[in-house]
C-alpha positions as CSV (number, residue, x, y, z in Angstrom):
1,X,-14.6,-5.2,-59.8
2,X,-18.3,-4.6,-59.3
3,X,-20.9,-7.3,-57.8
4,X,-23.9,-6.6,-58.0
5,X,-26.8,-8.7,-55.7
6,X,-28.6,-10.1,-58.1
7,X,-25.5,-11.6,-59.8
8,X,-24.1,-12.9,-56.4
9,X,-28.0,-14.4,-55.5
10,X,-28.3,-15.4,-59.3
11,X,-24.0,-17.5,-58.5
12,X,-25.6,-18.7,-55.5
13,X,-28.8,-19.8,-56.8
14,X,-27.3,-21.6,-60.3
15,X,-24.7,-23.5,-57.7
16,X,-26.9,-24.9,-55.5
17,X,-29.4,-26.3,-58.3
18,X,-26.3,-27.4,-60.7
19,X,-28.2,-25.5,-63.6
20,X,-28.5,-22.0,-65.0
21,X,-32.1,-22.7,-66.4
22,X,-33.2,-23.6,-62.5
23,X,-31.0,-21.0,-60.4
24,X,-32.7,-18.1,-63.2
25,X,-36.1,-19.6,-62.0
26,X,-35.5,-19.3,-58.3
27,X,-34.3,-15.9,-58.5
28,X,-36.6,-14.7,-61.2
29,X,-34.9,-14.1,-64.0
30,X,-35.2,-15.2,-67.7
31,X,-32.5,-18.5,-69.0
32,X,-31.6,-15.3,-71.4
33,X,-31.0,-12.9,-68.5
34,X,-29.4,-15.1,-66.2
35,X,-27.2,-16.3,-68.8
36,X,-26.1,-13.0,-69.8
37,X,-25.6,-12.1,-65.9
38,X,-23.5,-15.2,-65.4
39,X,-21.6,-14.3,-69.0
40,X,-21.0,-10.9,-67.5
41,X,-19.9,-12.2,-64.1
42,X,-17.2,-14.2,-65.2
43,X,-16.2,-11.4,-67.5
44,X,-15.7,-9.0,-64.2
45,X,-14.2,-11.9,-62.4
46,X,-11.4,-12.4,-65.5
47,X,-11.6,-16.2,-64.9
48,X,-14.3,-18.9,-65.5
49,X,-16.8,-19.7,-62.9
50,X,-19.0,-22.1,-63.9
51,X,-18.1,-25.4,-65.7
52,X,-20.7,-26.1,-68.4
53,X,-21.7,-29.2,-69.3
54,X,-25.0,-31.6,-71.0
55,X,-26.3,-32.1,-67.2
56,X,-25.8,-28.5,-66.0
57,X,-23.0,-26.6,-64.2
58,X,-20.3,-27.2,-61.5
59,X,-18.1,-24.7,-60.0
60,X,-14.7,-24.0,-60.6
61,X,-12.4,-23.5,-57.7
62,X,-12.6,-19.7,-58.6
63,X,-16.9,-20.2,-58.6
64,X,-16.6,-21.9,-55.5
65,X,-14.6,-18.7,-53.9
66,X,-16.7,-16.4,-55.0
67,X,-19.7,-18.4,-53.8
68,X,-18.3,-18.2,-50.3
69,X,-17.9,-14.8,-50.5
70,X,-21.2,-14.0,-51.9
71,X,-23.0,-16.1,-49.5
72,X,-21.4,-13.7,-46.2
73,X,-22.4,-10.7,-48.1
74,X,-25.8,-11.7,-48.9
75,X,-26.2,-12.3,-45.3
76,X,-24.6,-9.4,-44.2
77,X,-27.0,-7.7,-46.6
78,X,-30.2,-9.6,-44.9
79,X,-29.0,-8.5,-41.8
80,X,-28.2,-4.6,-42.5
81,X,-32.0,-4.6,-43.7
82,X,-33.3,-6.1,-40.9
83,X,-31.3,-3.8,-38.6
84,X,-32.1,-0.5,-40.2
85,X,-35.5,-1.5,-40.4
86,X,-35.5,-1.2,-37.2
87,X,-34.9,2.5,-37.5
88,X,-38.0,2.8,-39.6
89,X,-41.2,4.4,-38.3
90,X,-44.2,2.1,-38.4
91,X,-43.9,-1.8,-39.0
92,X,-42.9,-2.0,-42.9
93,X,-42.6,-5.2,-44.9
94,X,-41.8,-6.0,-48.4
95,X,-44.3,-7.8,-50.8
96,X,-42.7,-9.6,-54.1
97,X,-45.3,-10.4,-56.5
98,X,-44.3,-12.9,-59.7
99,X,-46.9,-12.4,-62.2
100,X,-46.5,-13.4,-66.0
101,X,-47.4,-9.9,-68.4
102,X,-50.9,-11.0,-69.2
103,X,-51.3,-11.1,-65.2
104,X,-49.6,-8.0,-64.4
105,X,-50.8,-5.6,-66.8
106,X,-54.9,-7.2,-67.3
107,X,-55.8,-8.2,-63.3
108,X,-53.0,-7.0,-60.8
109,X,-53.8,-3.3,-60.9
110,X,-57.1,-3.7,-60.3
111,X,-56.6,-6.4,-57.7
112,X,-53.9,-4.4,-55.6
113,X,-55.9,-0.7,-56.0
């Protein structure tokens, strides 16, 4: 199987708001993306993970393993970064900028040159 870390942060996010539609938003994805992901996850997984219903989403037993697992590896993820960072010459950080199209493409570039 392969995990990916925007699927396991896209699990992680969906479970903890009960809802597909808010977990895409937190991470950043699209309701289409993020349902596609989560389609795709359980596909690797071979079992369901989510149980779907009119108020949102609940994990199944097999969800809430996989939740416990991703949860360790994002951190171990977090941490790795942080660690090899400090390898790094120079103080580096990462900037994440959310923008809509009209944003990116008409007043970011010139903002940011």
């Amino acid at each position: 199987m392969h995990f990916d870390f925007i699927d396991l942060r896209l699990l992680a996010a969906v479970l903890e708001t009960g809802s597909i539609t808010a977990g895409a938003e937190r991470v950043g994805l699209s309701l289409a993306a993020a349902s596609a992901r989560m389609r795709g996850l359980e596909q690797q997984a071979g079992v369901a993970l989510l149980t779907r219903n009119p108020r949102g989403v609940q994990a199944t037993p097999a969800g809430e393993r996989l939740l416990q697992h991703a949860r360790v590896l994002l951190q171990q993820r977090d941490r790795l970064r942080g660690e090899m960072a400090e390898f790094a010459p120079g103080q580096r950080s990462q900037l994440r900028i959310v923008a809509n199209t009209v944003a990116a493409d008409a007043f970011l570039p010139e903002l940011l040159a």
